[in-house]
C-alpha positions in Angstrom: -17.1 7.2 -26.0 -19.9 9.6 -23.8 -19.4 11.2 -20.7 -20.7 8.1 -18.5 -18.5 5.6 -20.0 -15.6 7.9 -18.8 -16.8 8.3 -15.4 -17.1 4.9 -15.3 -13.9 4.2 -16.3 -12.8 6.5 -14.1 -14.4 5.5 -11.0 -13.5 1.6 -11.6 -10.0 2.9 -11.8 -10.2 5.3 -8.7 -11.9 1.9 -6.7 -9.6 -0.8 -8.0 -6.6 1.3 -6.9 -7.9 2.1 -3.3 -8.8 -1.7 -3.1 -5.0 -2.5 -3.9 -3.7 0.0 -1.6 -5.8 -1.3 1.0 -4.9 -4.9 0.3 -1.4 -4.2 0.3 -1.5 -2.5 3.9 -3.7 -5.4 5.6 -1.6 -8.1 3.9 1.6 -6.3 5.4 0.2 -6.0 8.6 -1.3 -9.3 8.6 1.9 -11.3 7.5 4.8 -9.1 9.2 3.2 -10.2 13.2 3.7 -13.9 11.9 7.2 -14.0 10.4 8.9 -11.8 12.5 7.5 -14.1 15.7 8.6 -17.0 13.4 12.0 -15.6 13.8 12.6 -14.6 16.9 11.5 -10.9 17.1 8.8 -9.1 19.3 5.9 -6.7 18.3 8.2 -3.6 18.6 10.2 -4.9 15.5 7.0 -5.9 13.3 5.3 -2.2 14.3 8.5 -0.9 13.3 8.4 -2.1 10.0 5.1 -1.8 9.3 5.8 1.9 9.9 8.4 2.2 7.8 6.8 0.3 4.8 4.5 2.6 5.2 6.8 5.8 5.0 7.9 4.5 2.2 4.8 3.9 0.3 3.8 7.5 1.3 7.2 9.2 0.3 7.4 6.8 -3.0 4.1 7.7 -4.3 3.8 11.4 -4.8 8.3 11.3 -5.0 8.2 8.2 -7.7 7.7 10.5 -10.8 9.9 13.3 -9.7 12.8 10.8 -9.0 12.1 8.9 -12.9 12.1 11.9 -14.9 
């Protein structure tokens, strides 16, 4: 395998995990507005969560390896 082919490899997996991570942040913020006015709750409580998923994605990330070994 050359250089290129690694850079390529590289740089689809560098895109196709920014992609996810973006996906995963619009679906959360698309869905959580919906459901919690489904049942009952205001804005407050779906920014609330939304902000706290988001914590958590940024704590779990660079923590996740730390906490498995």
């Amino acid at each position: 395998m050359d250089i290129s082919q690694q850079r390529t490899g590289v740089f689809f997996a560098i895109f196709a995990s920014l992609f996810m991570v973006i996906y995963n942040f619009t679906f959360t913020n698309m869905a959580a507005v919906y459901i919690v006015g489904d049942l009952g709750g205001s804005n407050d409580t779906a920014s609330y969560t939304i902000s706290i998923f988001a914590l958590g994605n940024a704590l779990g990330v660079p923590f996740g390896r730390a906490l498995y070994e």
